[in-house]
N, C-alpha and C positions, 0 to 999 in steps of 0.2 A: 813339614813341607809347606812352603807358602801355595795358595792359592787366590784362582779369581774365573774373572764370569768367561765364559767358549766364546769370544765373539760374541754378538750381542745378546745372544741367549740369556735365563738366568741359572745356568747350571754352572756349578763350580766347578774347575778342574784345578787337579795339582799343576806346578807352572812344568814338572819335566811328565812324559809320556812313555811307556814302556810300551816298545814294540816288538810282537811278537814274529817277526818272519821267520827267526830261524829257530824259535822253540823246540821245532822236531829234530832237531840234532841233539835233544837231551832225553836220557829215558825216563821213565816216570818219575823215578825218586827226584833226580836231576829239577825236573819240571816244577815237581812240587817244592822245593827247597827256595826255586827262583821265584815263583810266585808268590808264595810266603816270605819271602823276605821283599819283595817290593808293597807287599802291603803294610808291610811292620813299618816299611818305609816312608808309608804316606803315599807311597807310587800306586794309587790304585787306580789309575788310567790304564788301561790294554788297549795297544792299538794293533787290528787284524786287516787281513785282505782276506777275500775268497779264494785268489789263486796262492796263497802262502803254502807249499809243501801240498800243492794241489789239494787242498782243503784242511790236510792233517794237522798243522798247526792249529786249528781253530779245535780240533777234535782232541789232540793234544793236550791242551788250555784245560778247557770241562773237564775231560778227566782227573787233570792234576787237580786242579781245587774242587773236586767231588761237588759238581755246580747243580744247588739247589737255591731256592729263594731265598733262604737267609746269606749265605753268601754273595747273591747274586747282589743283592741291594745295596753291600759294601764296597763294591767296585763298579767303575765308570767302563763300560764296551763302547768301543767305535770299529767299526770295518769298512772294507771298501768293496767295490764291485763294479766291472765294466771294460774290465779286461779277458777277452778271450785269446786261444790260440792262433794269432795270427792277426788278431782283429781287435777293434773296441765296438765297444757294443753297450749305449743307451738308449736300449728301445725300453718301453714300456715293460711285454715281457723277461726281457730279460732283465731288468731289476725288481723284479718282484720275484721273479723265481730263485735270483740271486740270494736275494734277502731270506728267503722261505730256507735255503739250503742254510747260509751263515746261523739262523738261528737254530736251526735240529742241531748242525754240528757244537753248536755254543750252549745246546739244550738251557735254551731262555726263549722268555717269551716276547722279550722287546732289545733293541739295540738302543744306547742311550745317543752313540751317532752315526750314519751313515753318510761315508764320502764316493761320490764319482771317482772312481781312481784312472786318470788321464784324461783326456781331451776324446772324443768322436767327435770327426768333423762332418759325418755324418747324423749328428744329434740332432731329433725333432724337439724342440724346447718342449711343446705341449701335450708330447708323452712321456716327457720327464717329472712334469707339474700333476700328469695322471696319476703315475706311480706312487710320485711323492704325498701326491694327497690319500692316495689309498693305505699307505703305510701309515701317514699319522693318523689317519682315522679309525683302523682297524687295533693301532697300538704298537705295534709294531716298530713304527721308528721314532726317536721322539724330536731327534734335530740333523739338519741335513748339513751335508758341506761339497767341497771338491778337492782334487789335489789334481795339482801340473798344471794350473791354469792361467791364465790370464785375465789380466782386464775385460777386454771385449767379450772371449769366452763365455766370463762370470756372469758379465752383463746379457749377453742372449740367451742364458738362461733365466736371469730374473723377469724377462721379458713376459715370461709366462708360471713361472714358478712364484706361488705366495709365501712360501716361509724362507723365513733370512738362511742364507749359507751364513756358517757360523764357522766355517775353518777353511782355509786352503793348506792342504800339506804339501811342500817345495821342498828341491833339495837346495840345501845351504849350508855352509860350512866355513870356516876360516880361508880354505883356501878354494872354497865354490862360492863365490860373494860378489859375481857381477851383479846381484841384485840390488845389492848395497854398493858397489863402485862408480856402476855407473850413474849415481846422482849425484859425486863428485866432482864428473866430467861433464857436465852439460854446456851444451855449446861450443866442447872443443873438438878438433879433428885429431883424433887420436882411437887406438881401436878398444879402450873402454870406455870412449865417448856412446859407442855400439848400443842402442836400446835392444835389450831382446826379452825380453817378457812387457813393455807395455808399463811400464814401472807400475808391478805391482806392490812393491812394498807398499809405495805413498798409498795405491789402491785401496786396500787392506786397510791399512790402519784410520784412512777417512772413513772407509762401508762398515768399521767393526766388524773385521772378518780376521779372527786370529790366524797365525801365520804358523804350521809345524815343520819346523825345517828337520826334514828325512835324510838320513848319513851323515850325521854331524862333526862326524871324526874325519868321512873322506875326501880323499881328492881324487878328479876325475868324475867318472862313470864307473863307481864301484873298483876301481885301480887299486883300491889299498887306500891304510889308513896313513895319515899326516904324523898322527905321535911316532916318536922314535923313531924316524925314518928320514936318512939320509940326504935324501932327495930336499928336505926343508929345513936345514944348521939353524938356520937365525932362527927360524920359524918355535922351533924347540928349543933353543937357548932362551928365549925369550919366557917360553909356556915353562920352562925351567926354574925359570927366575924368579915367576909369581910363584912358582908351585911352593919355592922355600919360601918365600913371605908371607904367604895365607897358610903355610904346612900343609899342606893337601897336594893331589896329584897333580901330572899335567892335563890327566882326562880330564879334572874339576875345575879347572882354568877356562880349556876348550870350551865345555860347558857353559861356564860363567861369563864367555865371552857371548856369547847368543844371548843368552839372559838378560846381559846387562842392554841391548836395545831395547828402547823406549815402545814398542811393537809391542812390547807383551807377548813373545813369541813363545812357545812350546814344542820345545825339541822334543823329539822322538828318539828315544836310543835304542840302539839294534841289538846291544851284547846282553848274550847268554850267563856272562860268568858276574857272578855274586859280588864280587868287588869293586869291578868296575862297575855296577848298580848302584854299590854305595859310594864310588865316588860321582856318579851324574848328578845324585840324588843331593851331595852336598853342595854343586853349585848353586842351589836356590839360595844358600846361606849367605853367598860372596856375592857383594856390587864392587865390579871392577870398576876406577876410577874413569875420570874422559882420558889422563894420560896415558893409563896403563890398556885401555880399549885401543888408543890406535895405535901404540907402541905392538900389538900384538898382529894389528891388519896390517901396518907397516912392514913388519918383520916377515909374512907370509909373502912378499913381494909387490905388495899393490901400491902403487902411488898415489902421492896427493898429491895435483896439479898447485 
C-alpha cells in the first residue's frame, strides 16, 4: 500500500482509509475476518466516530482484533467527536469526555487522530485549544484534525489552537465534486460557478491539511451508490471501460479517480464486505492518466467551460 505524511504531521498513513460506521452490522467472526484482511492489506488506518452505532462500533472494533498493545501499535486509530443528538457540541467538556469514552470503548490508551466531526457555530476557539492541549499533554491524542469544514471555520480555530489540523474529512465523490468543479468555473455566471465551501480544496492543500473524502462511491446525501446504477450510463460505461484496461473493478477505478488528484487525498471507504476492500485497496496501484481523469468527471455530467 503506498504511503505518506497526515498533512503536515510526520505520521504515515496508508493513502486509502478504512471506515468503520457500519462495522456493527457484522458479527464477530464477520468483524474479525474484515479487520484482518485490511491489515494484511496494508489498510491499517481505522477511521471511527463516537456516534457510529452509538458507540458500538468502536466496541465492535476491540473486540474483533482482541485489542492489546501489541496490536494496538500495528494500526493507525482516528475518531471523531462533536456530534450530539440534535446539536454540535465543542465545548471543552464535552471533548475530553468524548475522547475518554472513544478510548475505554477502543480499550487503548491513546488516539493517533482526533477530528471535530462538523462545524459548531457555536464553538469557543479557546476551549477547543484547552482541550486539545490537555489531550496531547496527558497522551491521549496525538494529532488533531476536523471534518465538514471550511476555510474560515479552520481558520477560527487556529486562531487559538497551537497544533496543526492535520486532516479535513469531506464528502467527495465523482459525482459530489463541486469542490473540484467549481474552480473550473470562476468568474463565470453559471450555477457551478457557485462557491460553497470557501474553496477548500486550494485551502488544504496550501495549509498541508490532507483532504479524506467520506462516501466515495455516493451520490447525493447517502442516496445510494453511483456504480451500477442507472441513473449514471455514461458515468459507468466509462468506469467500465478503464475497469477492462487496468483488469480491476469499477470500484477501483472510482477509487483511483480521487487518488489520482495531486491533493494527496485519503479516501475513506465505508464497505463492510471483503472484496470490495481489496478492490479500494488496489487503487493506490493505478495513476489514472490527465485523459482518462476528466474523461471520467466528464462522463459523471460536469462540464468544462
Amino acid at each position: 500500500m503506498r504511503t505518506f505524511k497526515l498533512g503536515s504531521s510526520s505520521l504515515e498513513v496508508p493513502a486509502v482509509a478504512v471506515g468503520c460506521m457500519r462495522i456493527d452490522s457484522l458479527d464477530k467472526s464477520e468483524a474479525q475476518r474484515f479487520v484482518r484482511t485490511a491489515m494484511e492489506l496494508g489498510a491499517n488506518f481505522f477511521d471511527h466516530a463516537d456516534i457510529y452505532g452509538g458507540g458500538k462500533c468502536e466496541e465492535i472494533f476491540a473486540d474483533a482484533v482482541g485489542m492489546n498493545s501489541s496490536i494496538r501499535e500495528k494500526m493507525i486509530l482516528q475518531s471523531k467527536c462533536g456530534i450530539r443528538p440534535g446539536l454540535f457540541d465543542f465545548s471543552k467538556e464535552h471533548i475530553l469526555n468524548s475522547v475518554d469514552g472513544i478510548l475505554k470503548r477502543l480499550r487503548t490508551d491513546y488516539l493517533d487522530v482526533l477530528l471535530l466531526h462538523r462545524p459548531d457555530t457555536l464553538v469557543e476557539p479557546e476551549e477547543v485549544a484547552e482541550a486539545f492541549d490537555l489531550l496531547e499533554r496527558s497522551g491521549k491524542v496525538r494529532h488533531f484534525g476536523v471534518s465538514n469544514q471550511n476555510p474560515m471555520q479552520i481558520q477560527l480555530l487556529r486562531k487559538a489552537v497551537k497544533q496543526p489540523l492535520v486532516a479535513n474529512q469531506l464528502q467527495l465523490s465523482i459525482t459530489n465534486s463541486t469542490t473540484i468543479s467549481q474552480g473550473f468555473n470562476v468568474n463565470m455566471q453559471n450555477e457551478a460557478a457557485v462557491n460553497r465551501d470557501g474553496s477548500v480544496l486550494d485551502f488544504c492543500r496550501l495549509n498541508d491539511i490532507t483532504i479524506q473524502p467520506w462516501s466515495p462511491f455516493q451520490y447525493g446525501f447517502f442516496e445510494g451508490v453511483f456504480l451500477g446504477n442507472e441513473k449514471f450510463p455514461e458515468l459507468n460505461a466509462e468506469l467500465d471501460k478503464l475497469a477492462g484496461k487496468y483488469d480491476v473493478s469499477s470500484t477501483t477505478i472510482a477509487m483511483a479517480w480521487l487518488l489520482r488528484h495531486p491533493a494527496n487525498m485519503q479516501p475513506v471507504t465505508g464497505t463492510t464486505n471483503v472484496q470490495r476492500l481489496h478492490d479500494c485497496v488496489k487503487a493506490a496501484d493505478i495513476r489514472l492518466t490527465r485523459e482518462e481523469w476528466y474523461g471520467v468527471f466528464t462522463a459523471a455530467g460536469n462540464i468544462l467551460p
